[in-house]
C-alpha positions in Angstrom: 168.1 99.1 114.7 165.4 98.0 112.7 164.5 97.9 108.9 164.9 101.7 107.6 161.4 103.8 106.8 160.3 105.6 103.8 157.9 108.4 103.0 157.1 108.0 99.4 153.6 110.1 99.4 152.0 112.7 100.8 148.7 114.3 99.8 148.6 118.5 99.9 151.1 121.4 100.5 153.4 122.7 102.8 151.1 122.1 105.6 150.5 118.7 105.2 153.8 117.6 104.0 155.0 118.6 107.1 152.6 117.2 109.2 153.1 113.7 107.5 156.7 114.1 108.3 156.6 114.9 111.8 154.7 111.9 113.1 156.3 109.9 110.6 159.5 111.1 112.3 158.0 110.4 116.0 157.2 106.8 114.8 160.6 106.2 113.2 162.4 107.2 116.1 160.5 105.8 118.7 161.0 102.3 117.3 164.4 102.8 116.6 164.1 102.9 112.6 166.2 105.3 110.1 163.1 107.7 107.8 164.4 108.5 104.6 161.4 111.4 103.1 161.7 110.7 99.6 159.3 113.4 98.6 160.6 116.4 100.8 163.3 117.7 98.3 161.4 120.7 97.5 161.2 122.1 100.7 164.5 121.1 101.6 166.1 124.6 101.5 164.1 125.9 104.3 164.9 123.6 107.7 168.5 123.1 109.4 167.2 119.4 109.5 167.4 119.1 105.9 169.0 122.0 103.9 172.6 120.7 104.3 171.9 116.8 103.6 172.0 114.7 100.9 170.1 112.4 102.3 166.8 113.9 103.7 166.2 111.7 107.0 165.3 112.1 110.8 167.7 111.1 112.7 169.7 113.6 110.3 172.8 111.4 110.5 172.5 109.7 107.8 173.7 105.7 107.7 176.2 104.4 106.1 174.9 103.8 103.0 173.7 107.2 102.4 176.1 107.9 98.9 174.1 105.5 97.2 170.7 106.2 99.2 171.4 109.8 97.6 172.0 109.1 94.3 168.5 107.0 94.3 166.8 110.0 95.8 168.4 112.4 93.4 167.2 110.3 90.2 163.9 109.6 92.0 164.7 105.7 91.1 163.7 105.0 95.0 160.8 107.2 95.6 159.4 105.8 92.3 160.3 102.1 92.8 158.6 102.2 96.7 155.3 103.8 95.2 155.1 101.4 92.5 151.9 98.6 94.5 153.1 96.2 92.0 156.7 96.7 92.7 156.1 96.5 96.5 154.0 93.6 96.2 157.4 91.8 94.6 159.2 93.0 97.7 156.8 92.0 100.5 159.4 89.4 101.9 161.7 92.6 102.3 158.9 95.1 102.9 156.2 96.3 105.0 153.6 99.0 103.8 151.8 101.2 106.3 148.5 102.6 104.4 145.1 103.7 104.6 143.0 106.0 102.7 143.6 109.6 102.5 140.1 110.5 104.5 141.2 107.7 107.2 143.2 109.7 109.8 146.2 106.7 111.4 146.1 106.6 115.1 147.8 105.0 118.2 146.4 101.7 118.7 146.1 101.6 114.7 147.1 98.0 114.0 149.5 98.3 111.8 151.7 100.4 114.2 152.4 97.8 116.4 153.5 96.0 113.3 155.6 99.0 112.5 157.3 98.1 116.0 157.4 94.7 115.7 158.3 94.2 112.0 162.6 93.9 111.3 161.5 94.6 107.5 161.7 98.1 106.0 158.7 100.4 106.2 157.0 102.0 103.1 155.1 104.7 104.8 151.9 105.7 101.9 149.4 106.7 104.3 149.4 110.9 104.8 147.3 111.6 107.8 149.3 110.5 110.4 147.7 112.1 114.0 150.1 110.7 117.0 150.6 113.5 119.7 151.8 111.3 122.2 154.8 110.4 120.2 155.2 113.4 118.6 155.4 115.4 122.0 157.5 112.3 123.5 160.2 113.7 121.1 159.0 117.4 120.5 162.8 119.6 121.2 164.5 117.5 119.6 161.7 117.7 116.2 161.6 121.3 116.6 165.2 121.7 116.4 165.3 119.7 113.7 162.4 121.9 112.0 163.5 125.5 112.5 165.1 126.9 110.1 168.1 127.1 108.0 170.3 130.1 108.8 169.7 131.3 105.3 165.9 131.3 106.2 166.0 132.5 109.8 167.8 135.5 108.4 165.8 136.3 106.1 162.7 136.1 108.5 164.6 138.0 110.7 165.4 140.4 108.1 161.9 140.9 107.2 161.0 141.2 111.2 162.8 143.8 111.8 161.6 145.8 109.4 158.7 147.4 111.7 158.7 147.2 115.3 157.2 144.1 116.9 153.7 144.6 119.1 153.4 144.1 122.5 150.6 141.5 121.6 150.7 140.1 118.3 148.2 138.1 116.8 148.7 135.8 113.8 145.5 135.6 111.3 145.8 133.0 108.7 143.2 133.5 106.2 143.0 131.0 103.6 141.5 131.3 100.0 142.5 128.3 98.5 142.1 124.7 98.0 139.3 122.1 98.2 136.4 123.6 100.6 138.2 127.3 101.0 136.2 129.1 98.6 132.8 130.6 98.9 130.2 129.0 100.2 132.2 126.0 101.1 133.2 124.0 104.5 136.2 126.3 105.5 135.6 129.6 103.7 135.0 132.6 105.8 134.4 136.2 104.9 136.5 139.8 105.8 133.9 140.9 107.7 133.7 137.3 109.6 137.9 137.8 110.2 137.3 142.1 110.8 135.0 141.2 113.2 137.2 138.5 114.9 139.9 140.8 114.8 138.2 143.7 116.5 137.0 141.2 119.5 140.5 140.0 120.4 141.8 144.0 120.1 139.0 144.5 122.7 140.2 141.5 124.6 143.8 142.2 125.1 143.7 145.7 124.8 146.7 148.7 123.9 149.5 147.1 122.0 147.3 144.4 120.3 148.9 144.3 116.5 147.8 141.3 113.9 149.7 139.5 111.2 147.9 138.7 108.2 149.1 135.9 106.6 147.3 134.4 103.3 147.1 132.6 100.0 145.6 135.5 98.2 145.9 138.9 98.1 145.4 140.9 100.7 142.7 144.1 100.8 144.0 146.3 104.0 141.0 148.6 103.1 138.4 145.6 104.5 140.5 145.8 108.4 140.7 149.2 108.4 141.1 151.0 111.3 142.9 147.9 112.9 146.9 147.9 113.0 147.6 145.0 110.8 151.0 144.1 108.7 150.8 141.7 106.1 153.0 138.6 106.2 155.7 138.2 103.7 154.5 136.7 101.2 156.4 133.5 101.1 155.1 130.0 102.3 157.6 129.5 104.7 158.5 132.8 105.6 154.8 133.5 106.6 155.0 130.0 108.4 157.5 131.1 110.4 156.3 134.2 111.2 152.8 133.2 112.4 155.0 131.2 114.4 156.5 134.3 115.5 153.4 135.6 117.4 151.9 135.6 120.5 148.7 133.9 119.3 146.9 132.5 116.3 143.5 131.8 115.3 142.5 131.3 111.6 140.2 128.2 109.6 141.1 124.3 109.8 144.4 124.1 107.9 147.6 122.1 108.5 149.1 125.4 108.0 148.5 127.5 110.8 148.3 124.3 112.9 152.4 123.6 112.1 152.7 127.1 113.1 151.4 126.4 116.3 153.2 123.6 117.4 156.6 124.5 116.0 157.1 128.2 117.7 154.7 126.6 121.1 151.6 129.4 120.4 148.5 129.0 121.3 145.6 128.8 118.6 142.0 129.4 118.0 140.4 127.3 115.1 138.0 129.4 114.1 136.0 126.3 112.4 135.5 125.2 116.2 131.6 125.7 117.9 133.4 127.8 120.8 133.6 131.7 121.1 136.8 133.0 120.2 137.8 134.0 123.9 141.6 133.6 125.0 141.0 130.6 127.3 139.7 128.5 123.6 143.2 129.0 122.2 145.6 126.0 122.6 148.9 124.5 120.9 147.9 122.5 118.4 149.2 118.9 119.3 148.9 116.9 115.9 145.3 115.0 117.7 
């Protein structure tokens, strides 16, 4: 076993915390290193992976230092000692840094993977936007089972899903309202009537028993979809996760969000950023490329 690796950044939400952690996870694993995420306390609770450890890490057997590895995570002595450049600069001769800047998206043939395979020294992982399908699908049952969730979680999701009965044909809508280029007039914003009428077409498309899920960072009008049977998600981060995860298919802007959603319950989704038509053979799992 190599040097252990560290996540000590990560740049967003939910969405993207999770999406760092995954390929992080594939690239750990695949050349045989221990990741420690020193910034995933907060979302802990919510995974089987994680809620029950005091050391958050994939594999989730901790090693055999993990009393004192845990009592550096809980004061934040680690995570802050690891993001320090000057402090990591002092222990180059024990550490390697994997970066890049937050608009530069790391890929396979990125050189400073094969030095993450190659290098016996511990790995600081800074960079974010990790984007390695192959790996990640190399080691995909065993990340998912790491990444569903905690029992406390799944009941509550299951709680919440049995409160109506379930369509025949469910369709996840992730609208989101929020964040750098989601409001009007910007990159990723669209409008009701753009979702409405995106709605309609995939009603028309599958026919009786199409329902939708609306899940979103705002609230929610049901007056702008009338006329279509929709139910609005929880109302929690990762219980609407987990329940876009739930459906048959998703389609909703370019987020890391409805993307995770994608990949972790295997459903096939339509970005609606994308120059295609919104027609059933355009949705796909999302693969982290």
């Amino acid at each position: 076993m190599r040097g252990p690796a560290f996540i000590v950044r990560t740049y967003g939400d939910l969405g993207n915390v999770l999406h760092t952690f995954i390929n992080a996870a594939a690239l750990a694993v695949e050349n045989q290193r221990f990741l420690a995420n020193l910034i995933f306390t907060p979302y802990a609770e919510y995974f089987s992976g994680t809620a029950a450890c005091p050391v958050i890490c994939y594999p989730a057997q901790p090693p055999a230092s993990s009393a004192m590895l845990a009592f550096a995570m809980r004061k934040d002595w680690l995570r802050r000692l690891l993001f320090s450049a000057k402090w990591r600069r002092r222990l180059a001769p024990c550490l390697f840094t994997l970066d890049a800047p937050d608009d530069f998206e790391v890929r396979e043939g990125f050189p400073a993977l094969q030095q993450v395979a190659a290098d016996p020294r511990a790995v600081v992982i800074c960079a974010w936007n990790l984007h390695l399908p192959e790996l990640v699908e190399r080691h995909a049952e065993k990340l998912r089972a790491y990444f569903s969730l905690s029992p406390v979680w799944r009941q509550r999701l299951d709680e919440w899903l049995a409160l109506e009965p379930r369509p025949a044909k469910w369709v996840g809508v992730h609208i989101r309202r929020f964040g750098p280029n989601y409001g009007p007039g910007e990159q990723y914003y669209r409008t009701n009537d753009f979702y409405r009428t995106h709605m309609r077409e995939m009603a028309d498309a599958l026919g009786p028993g199409t329902g939708f899920l609306i899940c979103s960072d705002a609230p929610v009008d049901l007056a702008n979809y009338a006329g279509l049977p929709v139910r609005l998600g929880p109302g929690h981060r990762i219980l609407d996760l987990y329940a876009l995860s739930s459906c048959d298919w998703i389609f909703g802007p370019f987020s890391t969000f409805s993307a995770w959603a994608s990949w972790v319950g295997k459903v096939p989704r339509f970005q609606v950023m994308d120059d295609q038509p919104l027609q059933l053979a355009n949705f796909k799992i999302h693969r982290f490329d």
